[in-house]
N, C-alpha and C positions, 0 to 999 in steps of 0.2 A: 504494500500500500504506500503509497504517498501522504503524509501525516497533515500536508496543507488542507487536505477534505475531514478532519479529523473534526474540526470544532461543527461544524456545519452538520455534518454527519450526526454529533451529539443532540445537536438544537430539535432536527426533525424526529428520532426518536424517541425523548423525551426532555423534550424544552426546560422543564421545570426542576427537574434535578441537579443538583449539587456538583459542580465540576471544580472548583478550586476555594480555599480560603486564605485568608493569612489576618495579621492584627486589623489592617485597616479596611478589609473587606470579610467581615465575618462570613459571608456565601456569597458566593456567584453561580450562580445558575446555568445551565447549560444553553440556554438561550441571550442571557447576560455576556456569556464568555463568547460566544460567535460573535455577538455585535461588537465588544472589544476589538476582536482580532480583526474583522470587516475596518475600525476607526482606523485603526492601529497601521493597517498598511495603507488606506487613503494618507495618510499623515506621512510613511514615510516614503511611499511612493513621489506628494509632494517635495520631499527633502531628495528625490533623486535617483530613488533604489528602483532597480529596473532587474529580470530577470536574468542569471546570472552575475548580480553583483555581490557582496558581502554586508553583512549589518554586524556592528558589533556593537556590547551591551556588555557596560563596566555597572552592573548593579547588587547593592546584595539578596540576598533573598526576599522575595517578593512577586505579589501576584503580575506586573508590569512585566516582570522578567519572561514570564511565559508567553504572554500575549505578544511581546513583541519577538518572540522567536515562532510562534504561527503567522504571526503576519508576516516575516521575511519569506518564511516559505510560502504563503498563499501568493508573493509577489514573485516565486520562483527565487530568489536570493537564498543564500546560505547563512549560517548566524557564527559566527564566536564569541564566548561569552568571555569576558575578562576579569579576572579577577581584582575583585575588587580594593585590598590591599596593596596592588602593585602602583610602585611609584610613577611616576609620570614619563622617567625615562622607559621603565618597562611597560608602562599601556603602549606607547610611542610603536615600540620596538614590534608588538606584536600588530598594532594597527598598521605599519607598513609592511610586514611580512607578509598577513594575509590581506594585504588591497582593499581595507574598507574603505566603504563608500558614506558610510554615515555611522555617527556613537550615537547611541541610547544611554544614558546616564544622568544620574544626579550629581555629579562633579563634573559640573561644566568649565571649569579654568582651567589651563598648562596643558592642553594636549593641541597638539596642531597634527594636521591634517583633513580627514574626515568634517562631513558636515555632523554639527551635534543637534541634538532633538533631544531637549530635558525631559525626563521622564513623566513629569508632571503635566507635558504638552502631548504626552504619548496617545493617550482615548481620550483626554479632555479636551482637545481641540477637534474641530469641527473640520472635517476634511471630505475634497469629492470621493465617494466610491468610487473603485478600483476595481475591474472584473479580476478573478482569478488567472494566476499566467499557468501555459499549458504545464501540466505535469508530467515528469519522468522519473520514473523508480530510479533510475542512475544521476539523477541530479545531487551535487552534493547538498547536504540537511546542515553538517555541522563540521569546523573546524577546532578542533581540541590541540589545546598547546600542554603538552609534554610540563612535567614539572622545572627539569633543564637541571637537572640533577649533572648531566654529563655535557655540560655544553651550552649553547644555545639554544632556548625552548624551540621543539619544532608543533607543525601545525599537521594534525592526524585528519585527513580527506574521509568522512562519515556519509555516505548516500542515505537515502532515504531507503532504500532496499535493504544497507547493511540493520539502519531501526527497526524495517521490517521484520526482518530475520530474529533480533535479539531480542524484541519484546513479544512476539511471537513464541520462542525459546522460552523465555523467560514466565510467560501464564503457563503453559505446559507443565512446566519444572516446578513451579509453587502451584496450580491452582487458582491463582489470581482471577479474579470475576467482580459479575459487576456491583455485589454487594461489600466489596471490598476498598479500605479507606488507608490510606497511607500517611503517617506523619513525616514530611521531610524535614529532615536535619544537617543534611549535609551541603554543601557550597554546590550551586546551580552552576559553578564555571568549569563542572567536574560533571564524566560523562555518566558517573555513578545516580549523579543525583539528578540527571536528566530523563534517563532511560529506568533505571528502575522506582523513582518515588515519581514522576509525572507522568511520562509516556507510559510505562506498562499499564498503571490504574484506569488512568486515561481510554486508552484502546480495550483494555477489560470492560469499560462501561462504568469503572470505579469514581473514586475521588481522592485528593490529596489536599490536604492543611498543608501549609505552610510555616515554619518556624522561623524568624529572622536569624536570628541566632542561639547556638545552642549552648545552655548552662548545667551543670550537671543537676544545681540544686533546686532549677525551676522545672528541666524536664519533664518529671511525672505530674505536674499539675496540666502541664498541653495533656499527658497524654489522658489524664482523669476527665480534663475538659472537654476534648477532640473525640475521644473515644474512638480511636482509629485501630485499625486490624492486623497491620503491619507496620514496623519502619523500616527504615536498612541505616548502618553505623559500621563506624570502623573501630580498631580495637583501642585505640583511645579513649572513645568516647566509653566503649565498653568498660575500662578499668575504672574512668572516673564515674561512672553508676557505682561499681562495684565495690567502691569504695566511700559512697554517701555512709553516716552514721548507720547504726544498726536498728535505729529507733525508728526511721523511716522507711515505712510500710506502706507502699501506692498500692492502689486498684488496678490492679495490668488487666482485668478478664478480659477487655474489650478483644487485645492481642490474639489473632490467630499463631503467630511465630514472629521473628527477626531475623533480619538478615546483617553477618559482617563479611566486610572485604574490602578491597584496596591494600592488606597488608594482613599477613600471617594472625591468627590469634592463639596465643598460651590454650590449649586443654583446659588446664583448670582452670584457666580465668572464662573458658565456658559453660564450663560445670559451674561452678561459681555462680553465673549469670541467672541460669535457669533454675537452681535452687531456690535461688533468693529471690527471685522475683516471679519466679513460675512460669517461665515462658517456654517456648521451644525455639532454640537460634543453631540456623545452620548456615553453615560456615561457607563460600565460595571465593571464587578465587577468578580473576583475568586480567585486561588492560584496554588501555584506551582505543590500542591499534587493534582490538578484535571486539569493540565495541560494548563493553563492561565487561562479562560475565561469561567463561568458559565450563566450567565444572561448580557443582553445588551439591551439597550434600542433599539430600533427601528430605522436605517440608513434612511428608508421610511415608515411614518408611526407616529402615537403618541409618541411622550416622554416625560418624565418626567422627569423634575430635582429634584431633592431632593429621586429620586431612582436608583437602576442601574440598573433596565427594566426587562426583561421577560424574563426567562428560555432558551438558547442557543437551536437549533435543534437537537436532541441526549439523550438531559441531562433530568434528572429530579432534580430537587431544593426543596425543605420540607422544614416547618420546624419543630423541633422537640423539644418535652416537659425532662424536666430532669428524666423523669421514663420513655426515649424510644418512648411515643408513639407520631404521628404525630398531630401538631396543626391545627385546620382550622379555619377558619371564623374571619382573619383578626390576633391573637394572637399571640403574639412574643415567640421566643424561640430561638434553637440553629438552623442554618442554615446548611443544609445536605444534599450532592450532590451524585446521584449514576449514572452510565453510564458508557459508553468507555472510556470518559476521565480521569478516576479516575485510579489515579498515581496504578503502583505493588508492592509498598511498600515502605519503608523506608532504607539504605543500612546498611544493620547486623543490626537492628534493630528490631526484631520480636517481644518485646513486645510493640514497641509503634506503629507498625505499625500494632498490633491488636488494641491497645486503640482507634488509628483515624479512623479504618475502621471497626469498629463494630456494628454488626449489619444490614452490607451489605451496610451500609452509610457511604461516607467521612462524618466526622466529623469540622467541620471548624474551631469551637470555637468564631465563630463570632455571637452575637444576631441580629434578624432580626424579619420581619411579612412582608405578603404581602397585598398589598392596595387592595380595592373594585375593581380593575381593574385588577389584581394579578401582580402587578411590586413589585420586593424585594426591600423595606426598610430597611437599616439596620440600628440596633439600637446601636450597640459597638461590640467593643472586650469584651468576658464575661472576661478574667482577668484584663481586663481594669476599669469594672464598681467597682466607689466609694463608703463604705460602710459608711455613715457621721450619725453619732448617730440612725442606725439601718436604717435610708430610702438611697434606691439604687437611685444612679445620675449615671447616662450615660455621662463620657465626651464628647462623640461626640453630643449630644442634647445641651451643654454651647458652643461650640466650632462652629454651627449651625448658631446660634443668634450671636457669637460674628462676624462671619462674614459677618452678616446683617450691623454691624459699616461701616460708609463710611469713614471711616478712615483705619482700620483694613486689612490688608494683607494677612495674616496668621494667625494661633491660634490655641494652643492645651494646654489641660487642661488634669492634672496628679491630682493623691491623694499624699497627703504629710500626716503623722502618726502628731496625735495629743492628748495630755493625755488625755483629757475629752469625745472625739467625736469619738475617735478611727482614724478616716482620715478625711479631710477635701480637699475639690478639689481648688488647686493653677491654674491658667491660664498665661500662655506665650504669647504675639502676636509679630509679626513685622509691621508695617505700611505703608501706601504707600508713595510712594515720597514726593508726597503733601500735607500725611495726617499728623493730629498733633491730640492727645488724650492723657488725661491725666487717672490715678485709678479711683479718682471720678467722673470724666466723664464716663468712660466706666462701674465702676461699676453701676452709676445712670442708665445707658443704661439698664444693664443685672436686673435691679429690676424690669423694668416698665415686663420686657418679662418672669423674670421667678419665681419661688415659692422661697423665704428664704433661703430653706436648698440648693439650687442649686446653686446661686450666690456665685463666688469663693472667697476664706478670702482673696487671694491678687491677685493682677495682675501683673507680670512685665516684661514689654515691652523691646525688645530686637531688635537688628539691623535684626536677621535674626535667625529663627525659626530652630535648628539645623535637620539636617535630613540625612538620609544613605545612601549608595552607588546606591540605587534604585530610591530614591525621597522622601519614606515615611520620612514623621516626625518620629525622633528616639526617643521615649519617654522614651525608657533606660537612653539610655544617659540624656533626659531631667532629670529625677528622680535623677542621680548621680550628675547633675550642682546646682541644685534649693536648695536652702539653704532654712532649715527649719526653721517653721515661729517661732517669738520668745514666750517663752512659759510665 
């Protein structure tokens, strides 16, 4: 499908029902939200946007945020949303990368290029209607820029087929219908929170609240409030729930389950989760260039912690050896996803968006194997694993067990450069409220569980585990903080 008939679509089946919320639009209707999206691109069609151009939208979460990414596509245009934190040299950077034509934003000063359209002029102004431009499954939908972990953030080319695919995937894989209500929490500039908390519900016939921002200690009053059926979170947000006093005791019934991803989660911080709060949370696992979501554990059905489940409906998941050919029978390698939801490339990027899609496979860069039961385990980031006097350590295998500490909150373990050993892996954690751990506690801890070369040369505990605009722990930045150990 092409998502620009989406709102319309909604209006003539049931006009009257609930299609989006947030603080200052307690409901929008489903015929409410068409005529939005209808103002929204007279307005920006006014401002210039023509089929095939780009719209981007520096906002934070909020009902405007959506309406103006249906209306660049009812106009045939594509959208990137920009993160709203980034400075002015970085909107710059991304606005001229990807060629836009016009910002949507509430910080209208310091950005040159693009015409702006303040959000406030967005459906409140008065513009000619706009017929719809023809539609094509292969027209691009959205442009996602990379966190820029490694470089230069690049811009991930999303069709409208590849949305197709993945929220299609994605009701399959949960069940999602149209009784079903989603609270979003996470950043709209992220394809996480595009595709599974707006568009899945959305195309289910559901609904989605909106949260501006997310607080650990306001959260469950949205969700007592909202009374919504799912959310989806990353494993940040998960420890700081998990880590609320003990006294506070929310009303989850409404929750059919949750979902995390964007980044590994601790076992026990999801046990943890479902005890305490009685939910069911299954774990999955993807990336931007194959359009959120590859593997998910089970909504109904076995799960597993310590993996992030079973191949999405659609996709196929591998893994693959460094000479190309595919592993089986348990063997770890790189992790390689091929289907509909695999991104159209990279934006002016044609040689690296040969590199990652070679061979007819996304490429992830992630190490993995799948268990006796075939749920993906993943084993690291391959530029993450430490090379300590010739034998490979996986941080995420130190960072596993240190979460097994009952003290421990968080924890990621980097290589720091060392004359004799070439690198040696340093550990960061945060603790819980309650908890207290000293080095040689935690290191005694990490001897009893693992071999020698694995246990980190130091540990040092910190108020709070740095991490980026997404959730993930930023281990750039960690590597630029950690002072190297003395020689």
């Amino acid at each position: 499908m092409h998502f620009a008939a989406l709102p319309e679509q909604r209006h003539r089946t049931a006009p009257d029902a609930v299609a989006l919320a947030d603080d200052a639009h307690p409901s929008v209707s489903n015929a409410e939200f068409a005529a939005m999206v209808e103002t929204a691109a007279g307005r920006l069609h006014g401002a210039g946007v023509r089929a095939g151009d780009v719209v981007a939208v520096k906002l934070p979460n909020r009902v405007e945020l959506v309406v103006a990414m249906f209306a660049a596509w009812r106009l045939g245009a594509a959208l990137t949303p920009v993160n709203p934190m980034l400075t002015a040299a970085e909107t710059s950077y991304q606005l001229a990368d990807s060629g836009a034509a016009v910002l949507v934003t509430d910080q209208p000063g310091g950005v040159d290029g693009p015409v702006v359209v303040p959000v406030d002029d967005l459906v409140a102004d008065t513009a000619e209607p706009v017929d719809a431009a023809p539609q094509n499954a292969d027209d691009v939908a959205l442009i996602i820029y990379t966190s820029g972990t490694t470089g230069r953030p690049k811009g991930v080319l999303l069709t409208h087929a590849n949305l197709d695919a993945m929220t299609g995937s994605s009701i399959e894989a949960t069940g999602i219908h149209a009784e079903d209500h989603c609270l979003l929490i996470l950043p709209l500039f992220h394809v996480n929170g595009i595709v599974v908390s707006v568009l899945t519900p959305l195309r289910a016939g559901g609904r989605t609240t909106i949260v501006g921002r997310f607080s650990p200690r306001s959260f469950f009053d949205s969700v007592e409030r909202a009374r919504p059926t799912y959310f989806s979170g990353v494993p940040a947000i998960f420890a700081m729930l998990a880590n609320l006093p003990a006294d506070q005791v929310p009303d989850t019934s409404s929750l059919r389950f949750v979902i995390c991803g964007a980044a590994p989660m601790p076992a026990p911080l999801i046990g943890e989760v479902e005890r305490r709060y009685g939910v069911t949370l299954v774990e999955g696992y993807g990336l931007s260039e194959a359009t959120c979501a590859s593997t998910l554990n089970p909504v109904h059905g076995r799960r597993k912690p310590g993996t992030v489940g079973l191949p999405m409906p659609g996709q196929q998941v591998a893994i693959m050896a460094e000479d190309g050919t595919l592993v089986g029978d348990g063997g770890a390698g790189e992790v390689v996803v091929s289907g509909p939801t695999v991104m159209k490339g990279y934006l002016n990027r044609p040689e690296e968006t040969a590199k990652a899609l070679r061979g007819g496979w996304l490429h992830t860069g992630d190490v993995g194997r799948f268990d006796e039961d075939g749920y993906l385990v993943l084993v690291d980031r391959i530029k993450d694993m430490i090379i300590r006097g010739g034998e490979n350590i996986y941080p995420k295998e130190i960072e596993t067990v240190l979460h097994e500490h009952p003290a421990v909150l968080e924890a990621a373990v980097i290589g720091v450069p060392d004359p004799v050993l070439g690198e040696v892996p340093v550990a960061v954690v945060s603790l819980r409220e309650s908890g207290t751990a000293s080095y040689e506690g935690l290191t005694a801890f990490l001897k009893e569980r693992l071999a020698p070369y694995k246990v980190p040369a130091r540990i040092d505990v910190v108020a709070e585990v740095p991490k980026n605009q997404v959730g993930k722990i930023d281990k750039p930045s960690l590597r630029a903080r950690v002072t190297p150990l003395t020689v």
